[in-house]
N, C-alpha and C positions, 0 to 999 in steps of 0.2 A: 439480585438479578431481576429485570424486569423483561418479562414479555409482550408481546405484539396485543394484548390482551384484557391490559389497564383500561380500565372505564377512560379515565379522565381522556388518554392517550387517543383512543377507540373514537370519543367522540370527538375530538383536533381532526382526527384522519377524515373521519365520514364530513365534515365541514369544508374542507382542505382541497379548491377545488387544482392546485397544483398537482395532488395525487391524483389527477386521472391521467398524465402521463409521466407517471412510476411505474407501471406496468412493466415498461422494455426490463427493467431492475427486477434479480432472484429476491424472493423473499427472506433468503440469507446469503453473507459472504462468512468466510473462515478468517481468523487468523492464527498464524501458529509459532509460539511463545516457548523460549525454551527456559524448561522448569527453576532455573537459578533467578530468572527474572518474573517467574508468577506472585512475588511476595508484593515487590513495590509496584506492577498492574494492581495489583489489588488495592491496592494503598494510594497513589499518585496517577493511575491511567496509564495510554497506552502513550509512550512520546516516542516521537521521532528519535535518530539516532544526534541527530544536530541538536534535539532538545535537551538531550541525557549533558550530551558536553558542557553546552549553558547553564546547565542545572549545578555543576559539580566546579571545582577549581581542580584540574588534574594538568599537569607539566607540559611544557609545548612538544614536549618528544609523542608523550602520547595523543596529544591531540591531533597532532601531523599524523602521526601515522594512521589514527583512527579515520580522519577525513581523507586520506591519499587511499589509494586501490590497496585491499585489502585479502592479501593471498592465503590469510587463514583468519579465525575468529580472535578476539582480544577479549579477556577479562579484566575488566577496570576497576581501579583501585575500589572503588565504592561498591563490586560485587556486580556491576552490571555485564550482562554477556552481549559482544555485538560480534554479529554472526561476520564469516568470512564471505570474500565477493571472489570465489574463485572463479565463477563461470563470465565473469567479466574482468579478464587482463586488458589492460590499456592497449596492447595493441590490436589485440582482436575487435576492443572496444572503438577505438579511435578509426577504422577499417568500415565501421558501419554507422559513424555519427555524421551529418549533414550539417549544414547551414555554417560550417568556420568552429563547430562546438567542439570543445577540448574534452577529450575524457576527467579531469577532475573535474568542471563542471556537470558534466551526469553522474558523476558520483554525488556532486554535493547536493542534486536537483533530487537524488532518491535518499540522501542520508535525512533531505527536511521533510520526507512524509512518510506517513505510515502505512502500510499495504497490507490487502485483503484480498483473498483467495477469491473469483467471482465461479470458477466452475470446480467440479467436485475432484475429477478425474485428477485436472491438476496441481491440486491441490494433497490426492491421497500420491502424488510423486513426488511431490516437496516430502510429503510425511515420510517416504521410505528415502530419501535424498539423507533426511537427519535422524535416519535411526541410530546412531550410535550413539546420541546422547536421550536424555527425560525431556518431553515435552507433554504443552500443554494446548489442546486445542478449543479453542474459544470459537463459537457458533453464535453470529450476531445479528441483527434483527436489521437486513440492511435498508428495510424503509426506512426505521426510525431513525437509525442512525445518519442516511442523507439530508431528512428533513429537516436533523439538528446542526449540520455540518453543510450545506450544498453548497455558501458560499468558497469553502475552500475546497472541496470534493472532484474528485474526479476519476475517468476511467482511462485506461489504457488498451490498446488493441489486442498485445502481447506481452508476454512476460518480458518487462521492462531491466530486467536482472539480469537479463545474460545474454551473452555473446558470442554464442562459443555456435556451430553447426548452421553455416551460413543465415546467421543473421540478418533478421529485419531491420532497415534503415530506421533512424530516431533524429529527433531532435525533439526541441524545446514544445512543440505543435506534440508530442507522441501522448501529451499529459491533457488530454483532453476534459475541461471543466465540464462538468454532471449538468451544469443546464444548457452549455451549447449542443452538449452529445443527443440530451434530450427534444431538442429544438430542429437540430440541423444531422443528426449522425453525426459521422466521421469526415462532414464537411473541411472542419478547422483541423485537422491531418496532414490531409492531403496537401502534398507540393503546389503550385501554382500551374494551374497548366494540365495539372492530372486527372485523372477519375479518383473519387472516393474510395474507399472501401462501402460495399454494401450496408445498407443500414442491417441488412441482416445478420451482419457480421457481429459475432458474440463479444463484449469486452471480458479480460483475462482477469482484472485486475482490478480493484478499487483503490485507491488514493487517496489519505486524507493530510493536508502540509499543517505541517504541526505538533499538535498534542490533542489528543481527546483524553481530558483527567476526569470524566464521567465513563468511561468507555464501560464500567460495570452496568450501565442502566440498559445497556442495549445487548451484554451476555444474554443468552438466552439459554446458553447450556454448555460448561467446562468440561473434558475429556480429557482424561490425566492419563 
């Protein structure tokens, strides 16, 4: 594990004159890992749930059903656990997407990235959301890890996961890229026509589309 506190790192940052608007950005985000899957984080990083499929050869039964809405969790042949999307049924979902967008496409725009807790509160309600299974919560070093990732990085306004208790409208804009957010806010959001969201408005969520298979260099502290 590496902390915020490597020389080498320390002096990139103080150099780095991008980091003087990282500031809006907590000095950490969460993620939270359920304990069947801390073996191969450890080993291969954190990947998306679209990366796991690519990664593995598994039957089109289960790949359909892995990428379609997902009413409970699935264990996959190769031991990987991908969590269920209850709080997001297609109709509730389809009820609050904008722009012509299909609910399996917002399924598949969140199965290609990885998500990170941005505030604490909501993050200790995911935690009691999966207490009934072992998890593992991983505390990450979210400068470092933007400044390794900003080209695919991004934030969200709200919990992008769920649908369910009248629902914030989404679309494809709700994924907002880490250097427009930092540039402009919640400019690139907003509808055409609209008012923003507050730049003071907090993001829930970080984003990263992909894999980070370094993802251990910016642990900063595992909690089993």
């Amino acid at each position: 594990m590496k902390g915020s506190g490597s020389g080498d790192y320390t002096q990139w940052l103080a150099a780095c004159p991008y980091w003087q608007i990282m500031r809006p950005l907590p000095a950490q985000v969460f993620h939270i890992a359920d304990a069947v899957n801390w073996p191969s984080i450890e080993r291969d990083g954190l990947l998306s749930t679209d990366a796991i499929l690519r990664r593995s050869r598994f039957s089109p039964e289960i790949e359909s059903a892995v990428r379609a809405h997902r009413p409970k969790a699935i264990l996959l042949p190769n031991g990987a656990y991908v969590r269920d999307q209850a709080p997001m049924p297609p109709n509730a979902l389809a009820a609050c997407l904008e722009d012509g967008l299909p609910p399996r496409e917002w399924y598949g725009l969140l199965n290609a990235c990885v998500f990170f807790w941005i505030d604490p509160e909501r993050l200790e309600r995911h935690r009691h959301a999966l207490r009934g299974r072992a998890q593992v919560l991983l505390t990450i070093d979210a400068l470092a890890l933007v400044a390794a990732y900003r080209d695919i990085a991004f934030v969200t306004p709200f919990n992008v996961g769920n649908a369910r208790r009248k629902p914030a409208r989404r679309s494809l804009r709700t994924l907002v890229p880490i250097d427009q957010w930092l540039a402009n806010g919640w400019a690139s959001e907003a509808v055409d026509g609209s008012r923003p969201r507050s730049r003071q408005h907090s993001p829930s969520e970080l984003a990263v589309r992909g894999s980070i298979p370094d993802i251990m260099s910016y642990v900063t502290k595992v909690t089993v």
